[in-house]
C-alpha positions in Angstrom: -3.3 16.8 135.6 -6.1 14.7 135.2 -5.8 10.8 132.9 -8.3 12.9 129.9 -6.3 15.9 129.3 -2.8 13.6 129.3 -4.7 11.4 126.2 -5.7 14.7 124.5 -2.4 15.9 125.0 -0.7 12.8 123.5 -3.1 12.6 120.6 -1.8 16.3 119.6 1.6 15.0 119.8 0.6 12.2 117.7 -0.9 14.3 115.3 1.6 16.8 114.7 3.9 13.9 114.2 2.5 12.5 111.8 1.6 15.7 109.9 5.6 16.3 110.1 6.4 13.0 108.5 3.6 13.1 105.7 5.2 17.0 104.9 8.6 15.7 104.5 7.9 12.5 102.4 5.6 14.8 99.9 8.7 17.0 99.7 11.8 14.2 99.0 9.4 12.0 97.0 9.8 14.1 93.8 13.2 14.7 93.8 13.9 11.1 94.5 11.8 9.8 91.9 13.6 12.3 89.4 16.5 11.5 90.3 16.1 7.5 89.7 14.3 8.5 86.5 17.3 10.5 85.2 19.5 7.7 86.3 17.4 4.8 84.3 17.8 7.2 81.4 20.8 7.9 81.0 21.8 4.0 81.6 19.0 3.4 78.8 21.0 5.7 76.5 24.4 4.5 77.5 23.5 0.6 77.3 22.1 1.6 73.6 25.1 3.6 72.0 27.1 0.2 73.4 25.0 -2.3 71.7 24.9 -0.2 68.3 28.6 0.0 68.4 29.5 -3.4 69.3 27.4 -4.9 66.3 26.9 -8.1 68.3 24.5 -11.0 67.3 23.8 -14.4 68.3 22.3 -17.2 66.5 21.3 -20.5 67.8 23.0 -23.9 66.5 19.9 -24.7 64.5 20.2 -21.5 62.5 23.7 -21.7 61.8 23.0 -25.1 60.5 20.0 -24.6 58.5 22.0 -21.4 56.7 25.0 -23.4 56.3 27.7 -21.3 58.6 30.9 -22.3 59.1 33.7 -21.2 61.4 37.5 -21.3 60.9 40.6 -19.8 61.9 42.6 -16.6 60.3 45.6 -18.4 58.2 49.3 -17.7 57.2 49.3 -18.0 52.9 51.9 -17.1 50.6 50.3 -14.7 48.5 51.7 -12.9 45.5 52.2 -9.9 46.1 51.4 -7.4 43.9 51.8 -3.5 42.3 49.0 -1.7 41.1 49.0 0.3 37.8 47.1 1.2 35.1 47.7 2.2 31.4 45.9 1.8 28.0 46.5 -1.1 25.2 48.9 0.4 22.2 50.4 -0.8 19.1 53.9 -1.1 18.2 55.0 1.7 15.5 56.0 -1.0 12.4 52.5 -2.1 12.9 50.8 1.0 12.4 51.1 2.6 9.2 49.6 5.5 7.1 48.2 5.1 3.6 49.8 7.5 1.1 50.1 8.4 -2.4 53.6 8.5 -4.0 52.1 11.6 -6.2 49.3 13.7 -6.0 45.7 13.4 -7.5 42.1 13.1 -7.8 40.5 9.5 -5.7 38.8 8.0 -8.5 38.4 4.6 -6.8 38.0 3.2 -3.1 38.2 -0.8 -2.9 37.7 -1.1 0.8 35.7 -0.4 4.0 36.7 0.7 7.5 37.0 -2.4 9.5 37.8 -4.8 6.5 41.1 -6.6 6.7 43.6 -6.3 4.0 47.0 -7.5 3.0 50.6 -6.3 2.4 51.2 -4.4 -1.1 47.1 -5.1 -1.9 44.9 -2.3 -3.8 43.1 0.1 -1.5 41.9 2.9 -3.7 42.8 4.4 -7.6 44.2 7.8 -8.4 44.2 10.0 -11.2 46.5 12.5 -11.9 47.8 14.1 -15.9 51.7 14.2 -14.6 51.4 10.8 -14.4 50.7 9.8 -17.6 53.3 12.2 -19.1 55.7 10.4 -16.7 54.4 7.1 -18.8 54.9 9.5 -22.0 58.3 10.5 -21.1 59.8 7.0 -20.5 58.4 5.3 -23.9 59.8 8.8 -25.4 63.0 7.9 -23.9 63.1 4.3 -24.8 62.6 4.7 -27.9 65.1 7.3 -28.7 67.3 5.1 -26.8 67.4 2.7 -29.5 69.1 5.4 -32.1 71.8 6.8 -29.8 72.7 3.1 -29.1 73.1 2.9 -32.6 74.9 6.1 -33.4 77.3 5.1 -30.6 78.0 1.2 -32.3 78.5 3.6 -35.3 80.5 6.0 -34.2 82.9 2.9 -32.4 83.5 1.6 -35.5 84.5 4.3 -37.5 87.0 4.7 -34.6 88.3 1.7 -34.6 88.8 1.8 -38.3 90.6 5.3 -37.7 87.9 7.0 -40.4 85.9 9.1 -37.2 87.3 11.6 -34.7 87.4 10.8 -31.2 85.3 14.1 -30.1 82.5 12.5 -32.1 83.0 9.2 -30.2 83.0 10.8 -27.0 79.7 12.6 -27.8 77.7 9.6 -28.7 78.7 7.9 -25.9 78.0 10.1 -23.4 74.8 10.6 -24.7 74.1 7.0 -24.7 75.0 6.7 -20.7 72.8 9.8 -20.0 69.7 8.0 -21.7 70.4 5.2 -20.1 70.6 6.3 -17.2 67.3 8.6 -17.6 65.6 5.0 -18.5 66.7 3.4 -15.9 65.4 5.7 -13.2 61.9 6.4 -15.0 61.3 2.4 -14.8 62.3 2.7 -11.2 59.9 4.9 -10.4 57.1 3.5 -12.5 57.6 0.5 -10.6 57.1 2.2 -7.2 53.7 3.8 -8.6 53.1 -0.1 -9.5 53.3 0.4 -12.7 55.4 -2.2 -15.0 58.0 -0.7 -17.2 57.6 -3.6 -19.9 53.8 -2.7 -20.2 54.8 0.8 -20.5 57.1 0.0 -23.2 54.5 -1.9 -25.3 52.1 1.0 -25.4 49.5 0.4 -22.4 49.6 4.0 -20.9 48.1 3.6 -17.3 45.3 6.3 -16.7 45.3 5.5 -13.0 47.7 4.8 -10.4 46.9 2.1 -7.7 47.5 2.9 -4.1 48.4 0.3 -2.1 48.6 -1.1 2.0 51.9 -0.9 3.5 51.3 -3.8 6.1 48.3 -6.2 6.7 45.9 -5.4 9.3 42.5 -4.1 10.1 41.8 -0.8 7.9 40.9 2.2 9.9 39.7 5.6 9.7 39.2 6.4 6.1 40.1 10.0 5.3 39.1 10.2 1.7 36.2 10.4 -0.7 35.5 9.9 -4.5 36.6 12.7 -6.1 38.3 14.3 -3.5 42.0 16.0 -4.7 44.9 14.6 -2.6 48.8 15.5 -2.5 51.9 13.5 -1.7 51.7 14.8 1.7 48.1 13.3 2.7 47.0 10.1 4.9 44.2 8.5 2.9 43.5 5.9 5.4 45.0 4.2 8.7 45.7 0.4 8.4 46.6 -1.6 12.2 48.1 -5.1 12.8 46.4 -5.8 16.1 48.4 -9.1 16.6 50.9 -7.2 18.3 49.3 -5.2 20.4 50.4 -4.8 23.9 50.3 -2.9 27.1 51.6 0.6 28.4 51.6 0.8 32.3 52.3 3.9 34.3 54.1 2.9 37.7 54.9 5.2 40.1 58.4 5.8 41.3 57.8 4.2 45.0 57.2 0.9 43.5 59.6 1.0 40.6 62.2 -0.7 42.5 59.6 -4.1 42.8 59.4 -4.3 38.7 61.4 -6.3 36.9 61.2 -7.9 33.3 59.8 -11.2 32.9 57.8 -10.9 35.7 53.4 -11.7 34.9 50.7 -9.2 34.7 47.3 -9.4 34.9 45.1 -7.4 33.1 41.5 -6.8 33.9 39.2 -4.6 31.2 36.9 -2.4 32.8 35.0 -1.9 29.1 34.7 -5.7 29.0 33.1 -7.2 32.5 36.3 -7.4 34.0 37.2 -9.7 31.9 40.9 -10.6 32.9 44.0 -11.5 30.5 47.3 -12.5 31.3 50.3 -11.0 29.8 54.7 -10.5 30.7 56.4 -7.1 31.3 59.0 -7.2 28.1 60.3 -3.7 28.7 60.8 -0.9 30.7 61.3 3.0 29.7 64.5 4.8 31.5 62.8 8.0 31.9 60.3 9.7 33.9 56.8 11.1 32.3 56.9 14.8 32.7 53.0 14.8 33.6 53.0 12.7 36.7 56.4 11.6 37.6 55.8 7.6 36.4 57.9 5.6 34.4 55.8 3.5 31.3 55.9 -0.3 31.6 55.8 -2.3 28.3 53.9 -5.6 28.8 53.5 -8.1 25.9 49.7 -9.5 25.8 49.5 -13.4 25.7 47.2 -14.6 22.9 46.2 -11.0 22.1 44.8 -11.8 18.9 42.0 -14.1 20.6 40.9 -11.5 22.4 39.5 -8.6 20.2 41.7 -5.7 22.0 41.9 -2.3 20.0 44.3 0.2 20.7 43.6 3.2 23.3 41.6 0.7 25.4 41.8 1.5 29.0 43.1 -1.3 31.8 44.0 -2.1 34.9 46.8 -4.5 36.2 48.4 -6.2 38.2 52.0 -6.9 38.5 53.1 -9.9 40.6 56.6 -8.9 42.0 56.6 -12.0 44.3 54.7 -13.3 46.9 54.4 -13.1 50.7 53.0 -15.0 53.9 50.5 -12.9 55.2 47.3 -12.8 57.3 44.8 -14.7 54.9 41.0 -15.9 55.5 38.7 -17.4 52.4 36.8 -14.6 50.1 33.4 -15.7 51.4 34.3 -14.4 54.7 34.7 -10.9 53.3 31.3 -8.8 53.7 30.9 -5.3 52.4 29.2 -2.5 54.2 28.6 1.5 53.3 31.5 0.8 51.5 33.8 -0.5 54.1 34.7 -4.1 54.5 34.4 -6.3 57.1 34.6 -9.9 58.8 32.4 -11.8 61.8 34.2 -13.2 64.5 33.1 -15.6 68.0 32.8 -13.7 71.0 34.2 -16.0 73.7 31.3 -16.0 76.7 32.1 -15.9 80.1 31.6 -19.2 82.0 28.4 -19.0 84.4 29.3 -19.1 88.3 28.3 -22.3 89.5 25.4 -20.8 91.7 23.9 -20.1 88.8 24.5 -22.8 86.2 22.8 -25.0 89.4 19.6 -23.2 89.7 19.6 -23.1 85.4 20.3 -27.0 85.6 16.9 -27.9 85.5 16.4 -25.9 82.5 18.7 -25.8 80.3 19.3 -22.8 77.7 19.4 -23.8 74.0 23.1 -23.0 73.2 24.1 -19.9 71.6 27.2 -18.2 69.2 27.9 -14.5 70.0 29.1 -12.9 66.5 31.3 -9.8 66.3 31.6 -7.5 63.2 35.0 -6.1 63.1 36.4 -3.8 60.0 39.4 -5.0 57.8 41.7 -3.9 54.8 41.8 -6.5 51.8 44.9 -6.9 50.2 46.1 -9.6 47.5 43.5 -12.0 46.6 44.3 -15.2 45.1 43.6 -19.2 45.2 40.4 -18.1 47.1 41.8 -16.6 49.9 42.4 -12.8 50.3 45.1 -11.3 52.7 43.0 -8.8 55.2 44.4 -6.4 57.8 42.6 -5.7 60.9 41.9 -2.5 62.3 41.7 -3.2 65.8 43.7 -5.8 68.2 42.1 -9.6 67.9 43.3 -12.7 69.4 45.6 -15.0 67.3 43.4 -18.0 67.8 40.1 -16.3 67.6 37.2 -18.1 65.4 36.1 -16.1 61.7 33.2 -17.0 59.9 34.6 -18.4 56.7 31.2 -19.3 54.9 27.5 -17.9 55.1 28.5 -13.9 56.6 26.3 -12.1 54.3 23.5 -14.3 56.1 24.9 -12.8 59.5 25.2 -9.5 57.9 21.6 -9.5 56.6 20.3 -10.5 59.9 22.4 -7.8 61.5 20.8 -4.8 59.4 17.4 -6.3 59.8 17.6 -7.6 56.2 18.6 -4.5 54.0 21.5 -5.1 53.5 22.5 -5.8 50.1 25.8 -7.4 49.0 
């Protein structure tokens, strides 16, 4: 074989080579390339659901300075501890009373307004009525008839005594004398519960109209009358209250019964009023069950009700301190709120860079950094400025809590939308 057929022969070679090896890398490219692209996807996706759900953030000394941050340590408080209920303000029943008549009749009179205040035994309205004035009629009748039969009977005595009369005579005269008297005497009684005076009666001034008057002093209420309007014995003309009394019905439930005892505080907070919060003491406590919802009712005595404008049927919520407890406590302003779920900030620890690395970064040095944590809790009692949390997942006992300036941590978390 000649020296030019061996070159063309090895340039074939060469050639087909070459051919093979360009065939083969135009067929694995693609799927290799997909295959690293599927890879840095599903890494991308992966490293992204894990920094959602960690909620992580740093911030720089400088910022946590300039915002005013400040870290602490989750403390053991005695806390009072507390039971939940809720009930509406009422009255006692001596200092509610209904406004009646003691007879029947036409309202010719009404001397007050809803709201006013008025006193024990003072004139709320007038009242007309024609069997009252024979009542007056009757009773001057009576009295003055009286005044013979006592006569006949001094009569009558004498003759007996002098043995000139009969003794059936006697009898008769004085038995008629003790029935008038005794008709008198219960006609002036009940003139003087219409509020009429007997004396008056028996000097000729007939009353027209009978004054109805307040049982107790108090605030007047609903007024269920009008001028002219008939009326019978049976009939609430108006509603008079004595609010200085007023005091608290709670409904606790059976599970916490056992905790209650009397003497022991309540705080009241009125939802109708900003929240506005009153103290008060449990006085008494029902030994029965409400049919409805298988709760026993709670008396509480209000402290300086009077001060407070309360009105009966108001609704409230309290709570009742049984005691108090050393729990898990950290200061209110650590306590952010979020899609309706509460939560508190605490320091991730970092690793510590090998030393390989914290050489070669020697020479620049990183501006230091705090790693933040947002981790979900369950408040409890609040008081003194602390409030007694519960963590839903496994911490560290000496781990770091932002106790002033999370909402700024918060806000810089969502991207500055949240709202507090």
């Amino acid at each position: 074989m000649s020296f030019k057929n061996i070159i063309n022969k090895s340039n074939f070679l060469y050639s087909s080579l070459a051919l093979l090896l360009l065939f083969g890398a135009c067929k694995s490219s693609p799927k290799e390339e997909i295959k690293t692209t599927d890879k840095s996807v599903e890494e991308t996706k992966k490293s992204g659901k894990e920094e959602g759900s960690n909620k992580d953030i740093e911030l720089t000394d400088e910022q946590m300075k300039a915002v005013g941050i400040e870290l602490g340590k989750i403390e053991l408080k005695n806390l009072s501890s507390v039971v939940k209920a809720s009930g509406q303000l009422e009255v006692p029943p001596q200092n509610r009373a209904d406004v009646t008549s003691l007879i029947g009749g036409v309202i010719r009179k009404i001397n007050v307004l809803e709201g006013s205040h008025v006193n024990k035994g003072q004139i709320v309205a007038m009242i007309e009525n024609p069997e009252f004035i024979k009542l007056q009629q009757e009773y001057l009748s009576i009295l003055r008839g009286s005044t013979y039969t006592a006569q006949e009977f001094s009569r009558q005595k004498e003759l007996k005594e002098a043995d000139a009369g009969t003794g059936k005579i006697y009898q008769q005269a004085e038995s008629n004398l003790i029935v008038e008297k005794a008709r008198l005497k219960g006609l002036a009684t009940q003139l003087k519960q219409f509020g009429i005076s007997p004396e008056s009666v028996s000097k000729g001034n007939i009353v027209t109209q009978l004054p109805v008057r307040s049982p107790i002093s108090g605030g007047v209420g609903h007024i269920k009358i009008n001028i002219g309007a008939y009326v019978d014995a049976t009939s609430s003309l108006m509603e008079v209250i004595d609010n200085s009394q007023i005091h608290c019905d709670l409904q606790v439930f059976e599970k916490d019964l056992f905790k209650v005892k009397i003497g022991q505080e309540v705080n009241f907070i009125l939802t109708n009023q900003g929240n506005r919060q009153i103290t008060g003491r449990i006085y008494s406590i029902n030994k029965s069950f409400e049919s409805e919802n298988k709760a026993v009712v709670v008396h509480a005595v209000i402290n300086d009700s009077g001060r407070n404008q309360l009105i009966p049927g108001m609704y409230v919520s309290a709570l009742i301190k049984v005691g108090s407890e050393q729990v898990l406590a950290v200061p209110v302003d650590a306590i952010v709120k979020s899609e309706s779920k509460e939560y508190i900030f605490i320091v991730e620890e970092k690793e510590e860079p090998k030393k390989d690395d914290a050489t070669k970064n020697k020479a620049q040095p990183e501006e230091s950094k705090t790693s933040f944590r947002m981790i979900e809790v369950i408040t409890g009692v609040s008081e003194l400025g602390y409030v007694q949390i519960t963590t839903l997942e496994k911490i560290p006992d000496d781990v770091k809590v932002v106790t002033k300036g999370a909402f700024y941590i918060l806000s810089k978390l969502k991207g500055g939308a949240e709202e507090e």
